[in-house]
C-alpha positions as CSV (number, residue, x, y, z in Angstrom):
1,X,0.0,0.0,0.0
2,X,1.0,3.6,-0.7
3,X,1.6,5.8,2.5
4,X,-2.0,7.2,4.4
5,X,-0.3,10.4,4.7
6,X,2.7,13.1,3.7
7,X,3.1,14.9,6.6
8,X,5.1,18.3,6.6
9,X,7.7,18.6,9.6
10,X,9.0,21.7,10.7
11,X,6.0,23.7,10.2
12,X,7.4,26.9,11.0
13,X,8.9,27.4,7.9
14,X,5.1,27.2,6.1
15,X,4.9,30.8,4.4
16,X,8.5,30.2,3.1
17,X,7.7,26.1,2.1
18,X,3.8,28.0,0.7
19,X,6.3,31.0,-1.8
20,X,8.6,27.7,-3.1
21,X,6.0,25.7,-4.3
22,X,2.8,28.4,-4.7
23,X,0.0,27.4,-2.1
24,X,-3.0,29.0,-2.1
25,X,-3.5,30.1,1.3
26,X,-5.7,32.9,1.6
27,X,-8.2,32.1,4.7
28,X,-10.6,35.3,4.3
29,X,-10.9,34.8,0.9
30,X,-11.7,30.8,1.6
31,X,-14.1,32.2,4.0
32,X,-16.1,34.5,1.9
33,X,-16.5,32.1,-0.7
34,X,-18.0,29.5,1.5
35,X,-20.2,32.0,3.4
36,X,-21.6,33.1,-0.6
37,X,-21.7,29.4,-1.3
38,X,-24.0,28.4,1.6
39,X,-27.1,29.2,0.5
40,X,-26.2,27.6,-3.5
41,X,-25.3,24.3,-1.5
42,X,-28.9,24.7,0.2
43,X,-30.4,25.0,-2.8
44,X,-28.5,22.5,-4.7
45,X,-29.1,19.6,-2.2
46,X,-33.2,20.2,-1.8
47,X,-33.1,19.7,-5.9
48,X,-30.9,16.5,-5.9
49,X,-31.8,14.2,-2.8
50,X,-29.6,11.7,-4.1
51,X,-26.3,13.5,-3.6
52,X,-24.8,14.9,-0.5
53,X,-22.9,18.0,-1.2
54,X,-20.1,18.8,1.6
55,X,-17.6,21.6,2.7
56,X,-14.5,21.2,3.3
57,X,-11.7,22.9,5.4
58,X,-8.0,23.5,3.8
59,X,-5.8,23.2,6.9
60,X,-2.4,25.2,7.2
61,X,-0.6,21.9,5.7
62,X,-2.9,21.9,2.6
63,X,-5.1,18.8,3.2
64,X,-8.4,18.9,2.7
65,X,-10.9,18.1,5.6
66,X,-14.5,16.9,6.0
67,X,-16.5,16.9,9.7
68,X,-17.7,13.4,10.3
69,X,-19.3,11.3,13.4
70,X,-17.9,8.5,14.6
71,X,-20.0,6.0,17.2
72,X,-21.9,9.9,17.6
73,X,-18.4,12.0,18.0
74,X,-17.4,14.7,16.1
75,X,-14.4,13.5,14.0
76,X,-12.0,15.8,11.7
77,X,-11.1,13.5,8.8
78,X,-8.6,14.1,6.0
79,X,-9.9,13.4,2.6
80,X,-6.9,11.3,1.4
81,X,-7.0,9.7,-2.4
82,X,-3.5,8.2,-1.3
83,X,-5.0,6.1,1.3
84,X,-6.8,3.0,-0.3
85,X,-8.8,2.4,3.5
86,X,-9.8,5.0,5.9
87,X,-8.1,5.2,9.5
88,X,-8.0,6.7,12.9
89,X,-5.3,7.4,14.8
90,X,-4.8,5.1,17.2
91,X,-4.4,7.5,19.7
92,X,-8.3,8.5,19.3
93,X,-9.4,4.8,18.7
94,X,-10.8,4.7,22.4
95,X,-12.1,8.0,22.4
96,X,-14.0,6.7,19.3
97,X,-15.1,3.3,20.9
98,X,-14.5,1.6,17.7
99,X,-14.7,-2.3,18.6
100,X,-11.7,-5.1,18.2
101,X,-12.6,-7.4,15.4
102,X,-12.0,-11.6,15.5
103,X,-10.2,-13.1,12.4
104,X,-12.4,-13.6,9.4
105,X,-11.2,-14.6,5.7
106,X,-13.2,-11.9,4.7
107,X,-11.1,-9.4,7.5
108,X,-8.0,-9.5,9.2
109,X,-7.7,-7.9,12.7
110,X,-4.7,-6.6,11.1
111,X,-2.9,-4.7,8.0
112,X,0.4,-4.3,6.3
113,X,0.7,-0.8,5.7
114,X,4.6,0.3,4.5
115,X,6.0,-2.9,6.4
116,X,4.0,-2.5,9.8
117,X,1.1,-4.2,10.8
118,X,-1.7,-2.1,12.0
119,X,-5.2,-2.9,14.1
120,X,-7.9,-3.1,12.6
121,X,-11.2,-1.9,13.8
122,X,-15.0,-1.3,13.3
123,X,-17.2,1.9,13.7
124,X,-20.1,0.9,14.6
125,X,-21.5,4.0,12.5
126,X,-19.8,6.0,10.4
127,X,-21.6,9.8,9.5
128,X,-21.2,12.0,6.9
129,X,-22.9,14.4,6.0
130,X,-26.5,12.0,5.1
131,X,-24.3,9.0,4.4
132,X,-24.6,6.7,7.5
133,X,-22.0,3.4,7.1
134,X,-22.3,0.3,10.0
135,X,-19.8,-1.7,11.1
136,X,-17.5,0.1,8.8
137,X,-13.8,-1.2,9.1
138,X,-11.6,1.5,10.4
139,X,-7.2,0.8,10.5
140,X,-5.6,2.3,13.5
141,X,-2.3,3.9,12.7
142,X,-0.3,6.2,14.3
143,X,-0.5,9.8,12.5
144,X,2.4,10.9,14.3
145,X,2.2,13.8,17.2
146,X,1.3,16.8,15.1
147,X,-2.3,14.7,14.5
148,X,-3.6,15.6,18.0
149,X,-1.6,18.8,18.4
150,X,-2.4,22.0,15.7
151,X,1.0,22.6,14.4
152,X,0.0,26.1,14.2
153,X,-2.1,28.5,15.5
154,X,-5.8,28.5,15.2
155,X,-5.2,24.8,13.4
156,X,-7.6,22.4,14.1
157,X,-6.4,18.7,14.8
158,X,-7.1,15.8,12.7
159,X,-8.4,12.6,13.5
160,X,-8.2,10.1,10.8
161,X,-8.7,9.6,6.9
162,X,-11.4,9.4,4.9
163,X,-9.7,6.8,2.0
164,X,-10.5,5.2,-1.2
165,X,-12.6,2.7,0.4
166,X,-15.7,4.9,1.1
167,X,-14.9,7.2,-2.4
168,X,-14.9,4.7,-4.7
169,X,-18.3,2.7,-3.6
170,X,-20.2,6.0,-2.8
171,X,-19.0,7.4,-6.5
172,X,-17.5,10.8,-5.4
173,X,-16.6,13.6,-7.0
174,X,-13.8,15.6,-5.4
175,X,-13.5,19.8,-6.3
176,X,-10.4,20.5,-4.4
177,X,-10.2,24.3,-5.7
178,X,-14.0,24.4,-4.7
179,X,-12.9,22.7,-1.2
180,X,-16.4,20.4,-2.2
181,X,-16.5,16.2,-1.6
182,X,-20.2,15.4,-3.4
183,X,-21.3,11.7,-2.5
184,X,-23.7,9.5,-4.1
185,X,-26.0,8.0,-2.0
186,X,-27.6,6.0,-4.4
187,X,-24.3,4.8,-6.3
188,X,-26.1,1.9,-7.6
189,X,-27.8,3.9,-10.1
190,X,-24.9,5.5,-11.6
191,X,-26.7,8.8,-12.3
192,X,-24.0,11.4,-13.3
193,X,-23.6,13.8,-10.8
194,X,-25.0,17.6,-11.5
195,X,-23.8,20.6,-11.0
196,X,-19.8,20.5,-11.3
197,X,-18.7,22.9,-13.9
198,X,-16.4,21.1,-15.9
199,X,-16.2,24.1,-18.4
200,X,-12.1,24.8,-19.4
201,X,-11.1,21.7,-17.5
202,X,-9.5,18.9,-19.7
203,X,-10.0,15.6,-18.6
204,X,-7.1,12.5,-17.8
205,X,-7.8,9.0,-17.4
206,X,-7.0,8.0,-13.7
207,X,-5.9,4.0,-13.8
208,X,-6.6,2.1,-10.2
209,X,-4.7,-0.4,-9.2
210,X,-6.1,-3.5,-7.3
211,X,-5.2,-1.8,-3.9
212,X,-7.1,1.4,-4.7
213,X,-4.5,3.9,-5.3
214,X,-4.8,6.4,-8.3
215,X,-2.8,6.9,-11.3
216,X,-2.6,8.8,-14.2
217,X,-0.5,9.4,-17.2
218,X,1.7,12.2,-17.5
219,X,5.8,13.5,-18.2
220,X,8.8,15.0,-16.2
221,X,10.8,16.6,-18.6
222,X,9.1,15.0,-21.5
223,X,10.1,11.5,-20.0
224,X,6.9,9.0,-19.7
225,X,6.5,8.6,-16.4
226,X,3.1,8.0,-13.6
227,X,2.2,10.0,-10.9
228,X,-0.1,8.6,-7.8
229,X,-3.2,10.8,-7.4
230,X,-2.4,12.2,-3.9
231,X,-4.9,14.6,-1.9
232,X,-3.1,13.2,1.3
233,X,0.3,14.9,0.0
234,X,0.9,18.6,1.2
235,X,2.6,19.6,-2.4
236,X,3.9,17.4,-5.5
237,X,6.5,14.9,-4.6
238,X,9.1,13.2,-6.5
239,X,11.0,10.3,-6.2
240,X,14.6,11.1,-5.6
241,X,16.3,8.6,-7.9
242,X,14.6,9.4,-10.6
243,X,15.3,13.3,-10.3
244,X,19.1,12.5,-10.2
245,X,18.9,10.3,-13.1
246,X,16.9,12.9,-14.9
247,X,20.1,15.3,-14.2
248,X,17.6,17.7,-12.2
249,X,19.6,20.3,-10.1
250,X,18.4,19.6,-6.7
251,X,18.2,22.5,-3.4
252,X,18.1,21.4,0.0
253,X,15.7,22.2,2.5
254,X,15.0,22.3,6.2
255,X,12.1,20.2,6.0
256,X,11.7,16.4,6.3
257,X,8.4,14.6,5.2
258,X,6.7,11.7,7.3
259,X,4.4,8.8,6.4
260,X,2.9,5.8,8.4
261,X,5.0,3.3,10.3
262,X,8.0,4.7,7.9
263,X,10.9,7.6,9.7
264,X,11.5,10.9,8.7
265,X,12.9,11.6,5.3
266,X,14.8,14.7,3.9
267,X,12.5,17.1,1.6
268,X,14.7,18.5,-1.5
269,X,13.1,21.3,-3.8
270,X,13.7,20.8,-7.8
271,X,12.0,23.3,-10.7
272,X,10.9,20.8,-13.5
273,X,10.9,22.6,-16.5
274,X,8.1,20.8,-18.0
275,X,5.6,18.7,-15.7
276,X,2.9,17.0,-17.6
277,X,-0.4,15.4,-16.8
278,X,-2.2,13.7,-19.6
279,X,-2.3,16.2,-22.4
280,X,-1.6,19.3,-19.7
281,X,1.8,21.1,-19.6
282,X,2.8,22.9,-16.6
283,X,5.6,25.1,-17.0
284,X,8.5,25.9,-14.2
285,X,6.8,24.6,-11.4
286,X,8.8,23.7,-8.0
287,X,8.5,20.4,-6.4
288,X,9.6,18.3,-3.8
289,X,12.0,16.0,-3.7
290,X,12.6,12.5,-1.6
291,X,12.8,9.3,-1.1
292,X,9.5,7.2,-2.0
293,X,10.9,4.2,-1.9
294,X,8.5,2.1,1.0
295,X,6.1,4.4,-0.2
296,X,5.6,2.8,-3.5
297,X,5.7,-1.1,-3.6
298,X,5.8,-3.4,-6.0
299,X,8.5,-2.6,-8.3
300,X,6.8,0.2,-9.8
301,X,9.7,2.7,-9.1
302,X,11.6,1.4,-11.1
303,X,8.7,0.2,-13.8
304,X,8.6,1.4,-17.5
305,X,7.3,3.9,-17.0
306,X,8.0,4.3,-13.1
307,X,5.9,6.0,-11.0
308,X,7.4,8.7,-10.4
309,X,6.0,10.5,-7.6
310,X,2.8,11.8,-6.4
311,X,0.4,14.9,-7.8
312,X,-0.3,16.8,-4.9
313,X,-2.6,19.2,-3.1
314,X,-0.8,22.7,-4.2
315,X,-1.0,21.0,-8.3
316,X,-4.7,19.6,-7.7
317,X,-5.7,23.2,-5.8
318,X,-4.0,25.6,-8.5
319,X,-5.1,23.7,-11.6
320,X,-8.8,23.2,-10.2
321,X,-8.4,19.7,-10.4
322,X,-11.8,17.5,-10.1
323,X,-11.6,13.8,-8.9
324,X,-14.7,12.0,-10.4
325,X,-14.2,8.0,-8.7
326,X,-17.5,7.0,-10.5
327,X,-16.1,7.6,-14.0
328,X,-12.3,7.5,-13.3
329,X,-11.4,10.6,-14.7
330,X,-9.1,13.3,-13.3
331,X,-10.5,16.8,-14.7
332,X,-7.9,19.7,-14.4
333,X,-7.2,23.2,-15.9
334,X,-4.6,24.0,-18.4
């Protein structure tokens, strides 16, 4: 499995980290547009009963989060297309109440997830927004100390991930410049779902691997390569190895990146000349640099083409990028 979560380090350094790779960080601005957008949502959702649209909040590290309920608790969840399940941190799993499962061929008590096994456990209800799940399966990993502890100011802590597991069967559409997850909550009828604007936006095939993780097409340089789909990483990561062979000049950082059951790794910055996705070109972007490897299994680091590295939040945000997990297609702007 690819890593839950890419976790910044050092957060202190966020306003210079947000200049070298171009977040979009304004909070009044995020503000105003939700306030103006209340009243469209109400609207929307009284004329389509089926869907469930919901806000979501853009924390200081660039992930995207939705309010949930678990066992009746408020829960902050991270909307994470890297994670193929959804978790809690174990630090919250008894505050939750979320219930030790037996062995079952159908489900383990526990997973490998980047070389370490992790518990397993069940919600006995899962909420959000309309969308009530049972006895939903819930791995408890550790999210490191920043996930119960606002790295910043005014930052609110998270306690899990929202994964592919629950975005794929509920056929979601993901508008991270719009900060908007829309769930089906009839998916069984495959009805297209209304409303996104997907005028200027070109669209890119997303392949899905057997363990849920996203992929799609693109270029570093004009050399094939894949990039993972990545909501769950704070900006667009590369995988050292293949920057170096690409003859990439390479500037260190004071950062260092973390990811579940796997130690802190150095974060390098590159500007790629030319980084494409599917038929898009973007020009002189900056992006990080480290290793991925234990991050990405399976040989396919070192595949033809590799994978290599992940298309993160700061790419998906600028270039209005919209994840559609009924149809498989990754819609972003040129």
């Amino acid at each position: 499995m690819i890593s839950f979560r890419i976790r910044l380090r050092r957060s202190i350094f966020l306003c210079f980290l947000a200049t070298l790779f171009g977040w979009a960080s304004s909070s009044a601005q995020g503000q105003s547009t939700s306030r103006q957008s209340a009243a469209e949502r109400t609207i929307w959702q009284r004329n389509n009963p089926q869907f469930e649209a919901l806000p979501l909040e853009l924390s200081r590290q660039n992930h995207l989060i939705v309010r949930a309920f678990i066992n009746g608790k408020l829960a902050l969840l991270g909307v994470d297309t890297g994670a193929p399940v959804s978790a809690i941190a174990v630090s919250r799993q008894r505050h939750y109440g979320l219930d030790s499962i037996p062995s079952t061929p159908k489900l383990p008590p526990k997973l490998m997830i980047n070389g370490g096994l992790d518990t397993v456990g069940i919600a006995k209800s899962l909420r959000i927004g309309a969308l009530t799940l049972v006895d939903e399966p819930m791995v408890a990993i550790d999210l490191g100390p920043e996930s119960r502890t606002a790295s910043l100011p005014g930052e609110e802590e998270i306690d899990g991930i929202l994964g592919a597991d629950i975005l794929f069967p509920t056929r979601a559409v993901l508008d991270c410049q719009r900060r908007l997850l829309i769930l089906n909550l009839e998916p069984q009828s495959r009805t297209l779902t209304p409303g996104v604007d997907y005028r200027g936006l070109r669209s890119v095939p997303i392949h899905v691997s057997e363990g849920y993780n996203l992929y799609v097409d693109g270029a570093i340089n004009g050399a094939p390569a894949l990039l993972m789909v990545d909501t769950g990483a704070f900006a667009t990561l590369l995988h050292r190895s293949f920057v170096k062979r690409m003859k990439i000049p390479l500037r260190d950082t004071p950062f260092s990146s973390a990811a579940v059951n796997l130690k802190l790794r150095d974060v390098q910055i590159a500007r790629i000349r030319r980084l494409s996705v599917g038929s898009i070109d973007i020009v002189g972007h900056n992006v990080g640099v480290m290793d991925l490897g234990g991050l990405i299994h399976g040989g396919l680091l070192a595949a033809k083409p590799p994978v290599a590295g992940l298309l993160g939040s700061e790419l998906l945000q600028r270039h209005h990028g919209i994840i559609d997990f009924g149809t498989r297609r990754l819609y972003l702007k040129g």
